[in-house]
C-alpha positions in Angstrom: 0.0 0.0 0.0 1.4 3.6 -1.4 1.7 6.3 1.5 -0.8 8.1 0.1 -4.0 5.2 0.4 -2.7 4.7 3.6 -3.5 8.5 4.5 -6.9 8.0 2.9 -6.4 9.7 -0.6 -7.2 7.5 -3.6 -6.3 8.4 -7.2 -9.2 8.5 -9.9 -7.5 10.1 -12.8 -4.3 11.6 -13.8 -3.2 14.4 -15.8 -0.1 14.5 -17.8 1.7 17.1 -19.3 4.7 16.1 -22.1 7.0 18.8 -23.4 10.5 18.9 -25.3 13.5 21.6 -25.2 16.6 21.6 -24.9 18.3 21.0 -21.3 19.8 23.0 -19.0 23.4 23.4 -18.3 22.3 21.8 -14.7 20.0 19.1 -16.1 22.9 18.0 -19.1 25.2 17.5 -16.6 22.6 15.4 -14.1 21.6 13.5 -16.9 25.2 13.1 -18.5 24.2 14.2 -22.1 24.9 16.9 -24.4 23.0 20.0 -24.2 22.3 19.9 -27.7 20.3 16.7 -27.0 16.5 17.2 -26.6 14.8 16.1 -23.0 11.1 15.3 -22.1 9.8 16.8 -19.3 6.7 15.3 -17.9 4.2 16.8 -15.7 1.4 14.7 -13.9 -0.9 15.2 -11.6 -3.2 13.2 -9.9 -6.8 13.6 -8.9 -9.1 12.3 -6.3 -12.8 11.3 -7.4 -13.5 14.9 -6.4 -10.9 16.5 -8.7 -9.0 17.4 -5.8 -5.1 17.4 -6.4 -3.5 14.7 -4.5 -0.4 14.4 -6.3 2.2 16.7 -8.3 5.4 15.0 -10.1 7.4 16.6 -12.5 9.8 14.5 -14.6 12.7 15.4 -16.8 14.5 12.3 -18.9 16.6 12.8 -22.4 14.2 12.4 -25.4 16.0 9.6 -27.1 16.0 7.0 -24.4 12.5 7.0 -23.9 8.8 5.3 -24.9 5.8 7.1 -24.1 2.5 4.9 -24.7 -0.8 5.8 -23.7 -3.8 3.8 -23.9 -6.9 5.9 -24.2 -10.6 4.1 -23.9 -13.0 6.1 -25.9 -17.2 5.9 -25.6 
């Protein structure tokens, strides 16, 4: 059980925010890449049943050694 169930908050639904840019001088060195190298930063947020904000996580990874896949159910 995460932290978070066991404080009483339940995720219903997630938000997710994917950029690119370039990285900065502080990131290209954490992340051992060129700074000529695109990054993804992701944003997501999770939501209670209410819509209340339960969680915030921000995310920065280099471009080219990643896979993003969502699955989306429609109707």
């Amino acid at each position: 059980m995460t932290l978070l169930a066991q404080l009483g908050y339940a995720g219903a639904r997630v938000r997710e925010d994917v950029t690119a840019r370039l990285p900065t001088a502080e990131e290209g060195a954490l992340l051992a890449m060129d700074r000529t190298e695109p990054v993804l930063r992701l944003a997501r947020l999770t939501l209670d049943a209410e819509d209340r904000p339960i969680q915030a996580d921000m995310m920065t990874m280099p471009a080219h050694r990643q896979r993003l896949r969502y699955e989306i159910r429609i109707g």
